[in-house]
N, C-alpha and C positions, 0 to 999 in steps of 0.2 A: 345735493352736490352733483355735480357736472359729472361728464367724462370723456378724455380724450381714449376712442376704442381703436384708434389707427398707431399706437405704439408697436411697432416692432424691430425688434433686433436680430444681432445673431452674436453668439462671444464663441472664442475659441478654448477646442480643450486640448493641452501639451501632445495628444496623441497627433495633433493634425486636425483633429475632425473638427466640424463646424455644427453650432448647434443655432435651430431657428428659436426664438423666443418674444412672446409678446408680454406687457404690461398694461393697465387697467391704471391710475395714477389720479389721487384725490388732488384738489386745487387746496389743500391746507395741508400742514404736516398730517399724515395719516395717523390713527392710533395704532393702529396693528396692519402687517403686512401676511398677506395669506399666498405661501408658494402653492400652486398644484400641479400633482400630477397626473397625467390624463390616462387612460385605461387602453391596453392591447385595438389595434386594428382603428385607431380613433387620431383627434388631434386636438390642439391647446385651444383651437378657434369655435370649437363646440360649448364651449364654458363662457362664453363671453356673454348669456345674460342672467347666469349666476355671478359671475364678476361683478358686473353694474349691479345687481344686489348690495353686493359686498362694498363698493364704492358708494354709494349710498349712504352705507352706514359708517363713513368714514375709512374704512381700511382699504390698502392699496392690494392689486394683485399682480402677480407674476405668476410663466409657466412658461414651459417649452417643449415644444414636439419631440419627444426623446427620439434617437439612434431608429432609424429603420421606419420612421412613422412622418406622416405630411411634409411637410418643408426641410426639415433637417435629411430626410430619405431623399426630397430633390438635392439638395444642396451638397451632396454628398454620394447620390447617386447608385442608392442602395436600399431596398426597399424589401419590408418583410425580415429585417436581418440587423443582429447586433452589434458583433464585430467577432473573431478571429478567434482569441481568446480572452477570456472574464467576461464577457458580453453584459451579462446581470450587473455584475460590480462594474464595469463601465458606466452604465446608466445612471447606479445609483452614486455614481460619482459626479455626473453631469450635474445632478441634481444639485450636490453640493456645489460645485462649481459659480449655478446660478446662484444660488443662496451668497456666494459672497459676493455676484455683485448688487442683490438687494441690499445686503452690509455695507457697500461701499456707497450705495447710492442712501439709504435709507440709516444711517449710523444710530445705534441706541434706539434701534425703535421694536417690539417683539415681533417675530417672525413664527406664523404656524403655517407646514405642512397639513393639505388637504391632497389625500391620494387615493381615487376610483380604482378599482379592478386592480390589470395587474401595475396601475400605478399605486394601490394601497402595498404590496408586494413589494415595488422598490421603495415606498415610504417606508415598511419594518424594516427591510435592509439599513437607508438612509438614518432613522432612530437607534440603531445597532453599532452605528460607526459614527456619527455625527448629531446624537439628541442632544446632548451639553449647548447645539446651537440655538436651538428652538424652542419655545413657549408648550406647544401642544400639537398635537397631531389628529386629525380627522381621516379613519380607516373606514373607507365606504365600496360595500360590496365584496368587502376582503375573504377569505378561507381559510381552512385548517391545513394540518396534511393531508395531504394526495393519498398517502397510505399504497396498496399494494397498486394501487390503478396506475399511480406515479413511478411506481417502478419498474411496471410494465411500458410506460411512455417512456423511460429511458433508455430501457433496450430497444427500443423500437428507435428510437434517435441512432443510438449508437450503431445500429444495420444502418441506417439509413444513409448517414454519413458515409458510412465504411465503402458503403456502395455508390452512392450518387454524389458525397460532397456538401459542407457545411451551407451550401447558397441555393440547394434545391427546394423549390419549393414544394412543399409536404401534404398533399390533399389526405395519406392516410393519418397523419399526426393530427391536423385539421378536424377530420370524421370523429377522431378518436377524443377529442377534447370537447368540441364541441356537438358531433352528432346527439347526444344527449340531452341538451339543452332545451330543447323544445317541444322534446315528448309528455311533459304534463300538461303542455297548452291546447284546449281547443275551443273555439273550431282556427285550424290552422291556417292565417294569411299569409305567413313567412315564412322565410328562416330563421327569422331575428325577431319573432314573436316575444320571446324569453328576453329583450331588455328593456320593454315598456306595455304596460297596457296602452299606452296613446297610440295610437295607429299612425296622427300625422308625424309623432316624433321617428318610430321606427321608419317608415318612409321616408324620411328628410337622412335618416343616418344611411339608407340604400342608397338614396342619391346621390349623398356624399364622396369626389372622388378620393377622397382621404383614408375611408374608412372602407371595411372590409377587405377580401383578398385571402389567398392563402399565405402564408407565413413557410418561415425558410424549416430546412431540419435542424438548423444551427441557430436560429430562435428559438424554437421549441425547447430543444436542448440545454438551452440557457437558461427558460423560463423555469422548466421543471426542477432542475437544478438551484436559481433561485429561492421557490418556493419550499424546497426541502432546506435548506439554508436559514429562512426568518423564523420556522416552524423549530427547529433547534433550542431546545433548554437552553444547550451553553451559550448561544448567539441572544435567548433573549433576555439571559442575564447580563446583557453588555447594557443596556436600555437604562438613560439613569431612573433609579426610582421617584424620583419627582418629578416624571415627564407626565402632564394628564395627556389621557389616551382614551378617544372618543369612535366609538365603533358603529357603524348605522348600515344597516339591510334591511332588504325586502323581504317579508315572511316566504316570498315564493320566487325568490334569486335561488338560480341553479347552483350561482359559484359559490355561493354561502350554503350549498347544501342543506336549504330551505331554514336556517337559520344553526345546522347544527356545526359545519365548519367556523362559524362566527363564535360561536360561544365558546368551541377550541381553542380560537385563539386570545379570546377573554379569559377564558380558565390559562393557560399559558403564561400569559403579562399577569395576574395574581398570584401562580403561584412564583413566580420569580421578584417578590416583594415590590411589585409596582403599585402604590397607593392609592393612584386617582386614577379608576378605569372602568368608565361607565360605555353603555351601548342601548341603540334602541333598535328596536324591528316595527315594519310600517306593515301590516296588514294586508294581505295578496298583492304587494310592491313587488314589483321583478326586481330587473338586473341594473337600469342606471334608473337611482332614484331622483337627480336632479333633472329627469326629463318624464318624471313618471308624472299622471293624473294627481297627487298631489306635491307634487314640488312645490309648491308655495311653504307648505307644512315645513317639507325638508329642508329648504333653503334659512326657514327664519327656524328650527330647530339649532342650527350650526351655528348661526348669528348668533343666538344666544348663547349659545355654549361658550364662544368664544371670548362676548361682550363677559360673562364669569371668572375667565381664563383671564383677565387683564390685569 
């Protein structure tokens, strides 16, 4: 099947704000529509030849630059940053927002979330307030709780604020989150060693002007907040239990805390009686596995999964 890759939009959310969004779209009714969300510091147009995968094999995609990220941060004029207040519940609103005009455009046809980093983050949010919508969900690169390190990130937000304002941008929060990252890796070419062993992809994501930067203190704030939020018993008993729930990291992802914040949050969604909730781990895979050395693997792992799910 074909593809037209020059679909883009933008839909408005009641707040005001404008959100940029592209589509992927099969030349036949699609079987399945796959929303994604795209991961901190990154944008929707990075996914576009896992997309053509996915079109390929019949299903449509959709996605959107969330709040503070590529086109929606131009468009809106706000970069590194969520919004004011709810910021997290904002995003994970947008999300839904798109999902009804995949419904509107796409009527009766199933719809799975597929959410990277900390788009897997606003995907357990989005399953938490809006799974009844959706077919299945694809959690990739995701984590447990933060635990005590998360709640030293908070206080350190909340100085932060208190002192400079929710729109500054945060190089200690930045250090504090990610300095870490890239201390298992050697011999060391980057910064950003820790999201690909491919060298050209890491380099294609440096070049990118979309991607990287430091992030606001009132992002931050929001994210850690966020993340303590999906990790919640009570929140993940909101999730209906016949949502299947499909979890995938790299044995050597920093954010999955080399697999053991992933199985966190596997243990999590079983014990809050969620039935169908399988995961796999890809062997010294880092941080984005659909650009790692075997993404072919991962790409047609998900397919199938999904091609089950129908």
């Amino acid at each position: 099947m074909s593809v037209n890759t020059h679909l883009s939009f933008t839909f408005d959310i009641n707040d005001g704000f404008k959100v940029f969004a592209r589509k992927w779209v099969t030349e036949e009714n699609p079987r399945a529509i796959v929303q994604i969300a795209h991961g901190m510091a990154e944008h929707i147009e990075r996914y576009d030849e896992f997309a053509k995968k996915l079109v390929a094999e019949g299903f449509s995609v959709y996605g959107n630059d969330h709040r503070g990220h590529g086109r929606t941060a131009q468009l809106n004029g706000m970069s590194g940053y969520f919004d004011d207040e709810q910021g997290f519940e904002r995003v994970a609103g947008d999300m839904a927002q798109l999902t009804s005009v995949i419904e509107r455009e796409n009527p009766n046809v199933p719809i799975f979330i597929f959410g990277h980093s900390m788009g897997s983050f606003l995907s357990r949010r989005y399953i938490q307030l809006h799974g009844n919508r959706i077919a299945g969900v694809i959690l990739c690169g995701t984590g447990g709780n933060l635990g005590l390190s998360g709640k030293i990130g908070r206080l350190i937000t909340r100085w932060e604020i208190k002192k400079h304002g929710r729109q500054t941008p945060s190089s200690r929060m930045n250090n504090l989150i990610f300095g870490g990252y890239n201390k298992a890796f050697h011999p060391k070419q980057t910064d950003f060693d820790w999201l690909s062993r491919d060298e050209k992809e890491v380099n294609k994501y440096i070049e990118d002007p979309f991607c990287g930067g430091v992030f606001t203190t009132g992002f931050f704030s929001d994210l850690l907040e966020g993340i303590e939020l999906v990790n919640s018993p009570q929140n993940i008993k909101r999730i209906p239990s016949t949502l299947p729930i499909f979890l995938i990291s790299g044995s050597a992802d920093p954010v999955g805390n080399d697999t053991k914040g992933v199985l966190q949050a596997y243990q999590g969604f079983k014990q809050a009686g969620i039935g169908d909730v399988t995961y796999k781990f890809y062997e010294n895979a880092r941080h984005e596995l659909l650009n790692e050395v075997n993404k072919e693997e991962v790409s047609s792992d998900i397919i199938q999964w999904i091609q089950t799910h129908l």
